[in-house]
MARVO-41672 format. One record per atom (N, C-alpha, C): residue number from 1; residue in three letters; atom name; x, y, z. Coordinates in pm, 1 decimal. Each point is the difference from the previous one (the first is absolute). Layout:
vexvex | lokol | drenvex | x | y | z
NUM | ala | CA | X | Y | Z .
...
//
This chain:
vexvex | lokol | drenvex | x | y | z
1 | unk | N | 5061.8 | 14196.8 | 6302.0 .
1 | unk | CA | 85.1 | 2.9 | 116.1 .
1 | unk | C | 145.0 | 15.1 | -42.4 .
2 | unk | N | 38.0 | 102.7 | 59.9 .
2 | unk | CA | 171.0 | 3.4 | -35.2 .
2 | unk | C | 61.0 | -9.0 | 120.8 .
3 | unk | N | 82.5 | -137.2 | -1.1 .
3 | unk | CA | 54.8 | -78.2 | 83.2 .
3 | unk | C | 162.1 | 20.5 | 10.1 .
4 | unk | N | 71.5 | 111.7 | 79.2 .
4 | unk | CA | 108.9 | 26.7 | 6.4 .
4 | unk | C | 88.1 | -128.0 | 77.5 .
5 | unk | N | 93.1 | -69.5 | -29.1 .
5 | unk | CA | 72.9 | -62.5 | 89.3 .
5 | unk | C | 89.9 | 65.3 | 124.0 .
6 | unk | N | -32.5 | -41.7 | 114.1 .
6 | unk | CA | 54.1 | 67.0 | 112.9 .
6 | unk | C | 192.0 | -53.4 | -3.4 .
7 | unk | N | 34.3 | 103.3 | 17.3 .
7 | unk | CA | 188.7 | -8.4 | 12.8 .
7 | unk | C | -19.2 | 11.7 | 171.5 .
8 | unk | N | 69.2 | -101.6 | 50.4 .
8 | unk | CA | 28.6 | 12.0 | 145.3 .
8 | unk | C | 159.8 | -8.8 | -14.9 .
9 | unk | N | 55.4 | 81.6 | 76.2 .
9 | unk | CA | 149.0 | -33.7 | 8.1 .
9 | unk | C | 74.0 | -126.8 | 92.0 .
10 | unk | N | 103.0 | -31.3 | -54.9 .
10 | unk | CA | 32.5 | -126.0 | 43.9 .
10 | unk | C | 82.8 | 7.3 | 168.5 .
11 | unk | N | 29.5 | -70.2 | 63.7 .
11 | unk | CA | 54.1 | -12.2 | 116.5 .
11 | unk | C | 121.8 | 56.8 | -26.9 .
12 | unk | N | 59.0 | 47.6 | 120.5 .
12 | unk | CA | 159.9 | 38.4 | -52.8 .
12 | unk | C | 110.8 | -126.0 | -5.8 .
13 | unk | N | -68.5 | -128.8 | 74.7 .
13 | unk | CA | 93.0 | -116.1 | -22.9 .
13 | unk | C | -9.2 | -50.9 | -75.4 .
14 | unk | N | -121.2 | 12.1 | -107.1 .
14 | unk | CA | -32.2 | -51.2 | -195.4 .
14 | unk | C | 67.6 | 40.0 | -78.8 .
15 | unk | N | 41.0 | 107.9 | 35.6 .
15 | unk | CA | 71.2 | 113.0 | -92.0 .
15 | unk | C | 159.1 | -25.4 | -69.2 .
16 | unk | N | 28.6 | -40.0 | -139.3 .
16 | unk | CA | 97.3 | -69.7 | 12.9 .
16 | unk | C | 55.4 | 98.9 | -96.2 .
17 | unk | N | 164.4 | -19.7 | 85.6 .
17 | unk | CA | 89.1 | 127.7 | -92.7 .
17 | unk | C | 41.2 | -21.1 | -157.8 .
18 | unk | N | -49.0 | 5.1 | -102.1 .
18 | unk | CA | 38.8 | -80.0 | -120.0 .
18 | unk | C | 165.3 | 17.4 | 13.2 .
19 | unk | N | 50.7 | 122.9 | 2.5 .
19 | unk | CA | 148.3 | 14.4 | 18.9 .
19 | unk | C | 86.4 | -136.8 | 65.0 .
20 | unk | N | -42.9 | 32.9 | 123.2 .
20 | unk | CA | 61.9 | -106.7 | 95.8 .
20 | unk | C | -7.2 | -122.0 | 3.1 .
21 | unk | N | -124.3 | -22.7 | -83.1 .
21 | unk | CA | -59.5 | -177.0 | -43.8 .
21 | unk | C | 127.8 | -69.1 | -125.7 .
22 | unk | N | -10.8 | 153.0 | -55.3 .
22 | unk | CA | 108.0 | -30.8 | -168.9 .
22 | unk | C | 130.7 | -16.0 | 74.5 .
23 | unk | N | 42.2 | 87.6 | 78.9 .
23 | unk | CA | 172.8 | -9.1 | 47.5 .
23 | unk | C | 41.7 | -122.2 | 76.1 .
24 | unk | N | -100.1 | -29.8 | 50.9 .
24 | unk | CA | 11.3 | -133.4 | 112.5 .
24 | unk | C | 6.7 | -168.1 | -74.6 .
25 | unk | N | -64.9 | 7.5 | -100.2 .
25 | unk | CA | -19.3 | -86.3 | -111.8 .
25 | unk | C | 121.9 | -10.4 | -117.3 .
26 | unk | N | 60.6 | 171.3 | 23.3 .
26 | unk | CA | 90.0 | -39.9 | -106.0 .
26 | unk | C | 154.0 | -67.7 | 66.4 .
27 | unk | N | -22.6 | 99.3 | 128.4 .
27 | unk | CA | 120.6 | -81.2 | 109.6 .
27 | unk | C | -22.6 | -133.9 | 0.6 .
28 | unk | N | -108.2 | -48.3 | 62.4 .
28 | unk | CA | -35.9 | -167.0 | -2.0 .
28 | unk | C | 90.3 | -101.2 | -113.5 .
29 | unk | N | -35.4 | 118.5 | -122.1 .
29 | unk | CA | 47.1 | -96.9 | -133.7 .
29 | unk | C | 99.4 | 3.5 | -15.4 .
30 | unk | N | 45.7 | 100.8 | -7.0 .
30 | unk | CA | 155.5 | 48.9 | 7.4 .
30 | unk | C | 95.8 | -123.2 | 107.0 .
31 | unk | N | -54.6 | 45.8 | 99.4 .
31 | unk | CA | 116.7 | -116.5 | 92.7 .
31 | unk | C | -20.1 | -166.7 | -32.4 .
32 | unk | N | -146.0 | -76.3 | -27.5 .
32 | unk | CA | 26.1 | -74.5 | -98.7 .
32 | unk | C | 93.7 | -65.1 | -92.0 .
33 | unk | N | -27.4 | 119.6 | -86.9 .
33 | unk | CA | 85.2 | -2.8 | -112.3 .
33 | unk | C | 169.5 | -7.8 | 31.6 .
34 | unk | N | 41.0 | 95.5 | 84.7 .
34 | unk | CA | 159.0 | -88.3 | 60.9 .
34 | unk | C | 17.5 | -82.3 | 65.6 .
35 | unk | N | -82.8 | -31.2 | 96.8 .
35 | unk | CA | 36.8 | -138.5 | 72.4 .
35 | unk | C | 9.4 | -93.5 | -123.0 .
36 | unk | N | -86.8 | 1.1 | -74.7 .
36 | unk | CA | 29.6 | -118.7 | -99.9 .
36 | unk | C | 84.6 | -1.1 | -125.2 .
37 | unk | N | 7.7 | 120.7 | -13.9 .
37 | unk | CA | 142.5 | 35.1 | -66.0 .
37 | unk | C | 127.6 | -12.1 | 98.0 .
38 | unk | N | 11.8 | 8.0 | 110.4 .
38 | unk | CA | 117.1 | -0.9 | 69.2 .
38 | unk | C | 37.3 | -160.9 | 44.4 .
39 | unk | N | -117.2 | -66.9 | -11.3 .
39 | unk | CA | -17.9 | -187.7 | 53.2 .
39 | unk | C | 66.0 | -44.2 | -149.1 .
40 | unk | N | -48.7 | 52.7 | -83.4 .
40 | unk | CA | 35.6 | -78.9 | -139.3 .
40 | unk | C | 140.9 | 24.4 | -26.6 .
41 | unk | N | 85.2 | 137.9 | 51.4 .
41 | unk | CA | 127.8 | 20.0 | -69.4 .
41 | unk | C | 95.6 | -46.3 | 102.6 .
42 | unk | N | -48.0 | -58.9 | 116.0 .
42 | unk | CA | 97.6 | -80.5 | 85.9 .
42 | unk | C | 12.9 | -160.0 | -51.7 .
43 | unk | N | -128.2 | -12.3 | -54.9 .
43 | unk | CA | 14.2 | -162.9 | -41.9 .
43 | unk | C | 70.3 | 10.0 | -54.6 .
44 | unk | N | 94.8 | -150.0 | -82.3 .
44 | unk | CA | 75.2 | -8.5 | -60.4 .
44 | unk | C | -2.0 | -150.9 | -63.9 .
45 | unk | N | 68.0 | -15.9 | -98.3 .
45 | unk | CA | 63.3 | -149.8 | -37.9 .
45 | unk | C | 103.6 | -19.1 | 18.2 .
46 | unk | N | 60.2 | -97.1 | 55.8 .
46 | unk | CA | 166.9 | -76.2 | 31.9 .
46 | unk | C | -33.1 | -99.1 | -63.7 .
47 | unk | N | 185.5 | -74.8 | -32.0 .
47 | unk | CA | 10.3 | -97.1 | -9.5 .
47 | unk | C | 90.7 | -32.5 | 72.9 .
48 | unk | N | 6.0 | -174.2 | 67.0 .
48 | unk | CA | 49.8 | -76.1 | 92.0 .
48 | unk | C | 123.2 | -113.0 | -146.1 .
49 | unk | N | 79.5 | 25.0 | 11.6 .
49 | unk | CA | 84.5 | -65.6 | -95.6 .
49 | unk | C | 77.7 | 112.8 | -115.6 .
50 | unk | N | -2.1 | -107.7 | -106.0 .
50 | unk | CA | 82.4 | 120.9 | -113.4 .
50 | unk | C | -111.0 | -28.1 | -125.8 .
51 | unk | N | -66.8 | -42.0 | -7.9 .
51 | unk | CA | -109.8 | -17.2 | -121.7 .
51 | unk | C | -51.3 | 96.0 | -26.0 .
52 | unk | N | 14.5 | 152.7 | 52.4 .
52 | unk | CA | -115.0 | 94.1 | -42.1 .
52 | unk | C | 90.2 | 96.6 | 20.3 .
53 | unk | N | 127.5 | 18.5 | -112.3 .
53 | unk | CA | 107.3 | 123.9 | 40.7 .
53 | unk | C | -63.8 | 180.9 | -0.3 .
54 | unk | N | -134.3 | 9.9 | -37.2 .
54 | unk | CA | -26.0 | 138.7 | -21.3 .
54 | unk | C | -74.5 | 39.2 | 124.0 .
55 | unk | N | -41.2 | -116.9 | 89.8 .
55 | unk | CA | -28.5 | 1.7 | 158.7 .
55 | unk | C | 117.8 | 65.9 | 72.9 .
56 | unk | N | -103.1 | 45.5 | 102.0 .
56 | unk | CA | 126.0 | -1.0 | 112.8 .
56 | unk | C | 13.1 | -164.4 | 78.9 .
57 | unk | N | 133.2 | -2.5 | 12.9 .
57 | unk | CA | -7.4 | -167.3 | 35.1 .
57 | unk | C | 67.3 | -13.2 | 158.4 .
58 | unk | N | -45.4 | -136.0 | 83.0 .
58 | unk | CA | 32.0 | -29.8 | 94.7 .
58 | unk | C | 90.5 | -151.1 | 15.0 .
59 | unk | N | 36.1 | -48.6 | 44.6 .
59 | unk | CA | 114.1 | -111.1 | 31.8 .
59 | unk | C | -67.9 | -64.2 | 50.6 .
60 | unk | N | -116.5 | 15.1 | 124.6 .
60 | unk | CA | -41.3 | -76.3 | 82.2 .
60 | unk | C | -197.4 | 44.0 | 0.2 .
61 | unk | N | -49.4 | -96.1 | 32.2 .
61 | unk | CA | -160.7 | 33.9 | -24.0 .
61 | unk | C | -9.2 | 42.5 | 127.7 .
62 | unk | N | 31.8 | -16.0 | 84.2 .
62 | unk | CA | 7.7 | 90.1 | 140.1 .
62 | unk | C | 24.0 | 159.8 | -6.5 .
63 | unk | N | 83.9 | 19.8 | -59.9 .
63 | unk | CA | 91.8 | 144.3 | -25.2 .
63 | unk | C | -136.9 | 47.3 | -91.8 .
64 | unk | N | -58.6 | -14.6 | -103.4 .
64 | unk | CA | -93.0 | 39.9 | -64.0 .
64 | unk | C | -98.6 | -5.1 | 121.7 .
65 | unk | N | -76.0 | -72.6 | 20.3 .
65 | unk | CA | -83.6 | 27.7 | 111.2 .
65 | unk | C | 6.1 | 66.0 | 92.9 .
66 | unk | N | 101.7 | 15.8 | 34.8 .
66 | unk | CA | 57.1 | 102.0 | 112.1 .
66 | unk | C | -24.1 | 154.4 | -43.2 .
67 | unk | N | 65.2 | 47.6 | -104.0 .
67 | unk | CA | 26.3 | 100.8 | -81.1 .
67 | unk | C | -121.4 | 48.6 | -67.4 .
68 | unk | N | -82.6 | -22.8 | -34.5 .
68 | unk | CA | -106.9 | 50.3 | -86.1 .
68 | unk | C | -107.6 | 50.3 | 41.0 .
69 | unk | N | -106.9 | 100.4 | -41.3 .
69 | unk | CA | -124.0 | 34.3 | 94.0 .
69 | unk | C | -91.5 | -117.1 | -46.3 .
70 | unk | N | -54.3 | 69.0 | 102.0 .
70 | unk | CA | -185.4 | -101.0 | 23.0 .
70 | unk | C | -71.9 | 12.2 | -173.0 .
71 | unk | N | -31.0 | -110.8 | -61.6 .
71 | unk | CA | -38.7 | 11.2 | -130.9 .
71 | unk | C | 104.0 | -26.5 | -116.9 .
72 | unk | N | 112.4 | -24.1 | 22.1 .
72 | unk | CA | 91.9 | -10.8 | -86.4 .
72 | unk | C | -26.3 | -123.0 | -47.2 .
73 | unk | N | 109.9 | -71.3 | -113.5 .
73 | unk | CA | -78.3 | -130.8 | -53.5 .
73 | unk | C | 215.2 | -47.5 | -43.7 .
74 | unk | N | 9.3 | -93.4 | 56.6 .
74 | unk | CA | 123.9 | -65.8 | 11.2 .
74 | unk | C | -2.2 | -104.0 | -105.5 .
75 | unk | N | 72.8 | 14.2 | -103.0 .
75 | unk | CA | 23.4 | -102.4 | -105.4 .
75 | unk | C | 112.1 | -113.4 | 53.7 .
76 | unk | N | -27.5 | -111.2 | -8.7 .
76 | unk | CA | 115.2 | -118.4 | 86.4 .
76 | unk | C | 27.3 | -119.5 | -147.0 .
77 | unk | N | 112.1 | 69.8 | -52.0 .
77 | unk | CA | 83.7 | -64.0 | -95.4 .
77 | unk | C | 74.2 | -160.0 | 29.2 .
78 | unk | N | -53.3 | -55.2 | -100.3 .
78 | unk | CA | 55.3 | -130.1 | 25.0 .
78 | unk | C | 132.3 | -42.8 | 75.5 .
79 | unk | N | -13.2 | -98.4 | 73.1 .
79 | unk | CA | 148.1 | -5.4 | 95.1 .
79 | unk | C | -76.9 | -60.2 | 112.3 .
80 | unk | N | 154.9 | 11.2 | 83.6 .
80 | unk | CA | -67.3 | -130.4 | 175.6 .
80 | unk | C | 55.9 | 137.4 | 82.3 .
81 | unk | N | -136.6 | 31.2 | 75.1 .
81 | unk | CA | 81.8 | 58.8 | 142.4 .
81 | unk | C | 5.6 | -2.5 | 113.9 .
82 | unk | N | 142.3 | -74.9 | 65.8 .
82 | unk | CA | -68.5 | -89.0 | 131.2 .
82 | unk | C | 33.4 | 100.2 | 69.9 .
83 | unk | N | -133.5 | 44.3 | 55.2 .
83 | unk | CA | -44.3 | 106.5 | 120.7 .
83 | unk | C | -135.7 | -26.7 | 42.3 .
84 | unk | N | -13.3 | 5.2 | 101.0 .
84 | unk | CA | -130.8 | 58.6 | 61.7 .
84 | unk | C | -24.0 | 70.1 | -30.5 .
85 | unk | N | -172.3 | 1.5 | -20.7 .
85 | unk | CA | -65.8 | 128.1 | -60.0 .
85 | unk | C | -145.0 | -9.9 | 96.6 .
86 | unk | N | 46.7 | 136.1 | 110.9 .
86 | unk | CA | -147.6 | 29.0 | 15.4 .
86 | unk | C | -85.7 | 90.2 | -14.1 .
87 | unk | N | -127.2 | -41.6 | -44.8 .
87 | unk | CA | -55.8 | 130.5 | -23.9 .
87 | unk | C | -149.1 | 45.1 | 91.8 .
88 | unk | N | 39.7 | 149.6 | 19.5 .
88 | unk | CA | -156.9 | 37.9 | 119.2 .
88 | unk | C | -39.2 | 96.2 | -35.1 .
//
């Protein structure tokens, strides 16, 4: 018995564009890749005092908080600072 395997063709909604699968995937990654390159080069380090002169520095821990993006990381140099500090 010689047993040919039957080829049926596939639906036209199975049918997947390799092209368009690759371009869509590489966009996907692509924009990725800057959002989190663009989140990381807004962060920053401060410093609140004078202990860390190669910082950019602030006077008040308010003024740093105020000033900096989302993710930044505020160094708070020894000293008293009578202020309110709130944070949300």
């Amino acid at each position: 018995m010689n047993m040919k395997p039957v080829e049926r063709p596939l639906p036209a909604h199975s049918k997947k564009n390799p092209v368009k699968w690759t371009f869509a995937r590489t966009l996907f990654i692509s924009v990725l890749v800057v959002l989190f390159l663009a989140s990381s080069a807004l962060a920053q380090t401060v410093a609140v005092g004078n202990c860390r002169p190669n910082l950019k520095r602030y006077s008040t821990i308010s003024q740093a908080v105020g000033d900096v993006a989302a993710g930044s990381t505020i160094l708070i140099c020894p000293g008293t600072y009578p202020e309110p500090v709130i944070l949300t």
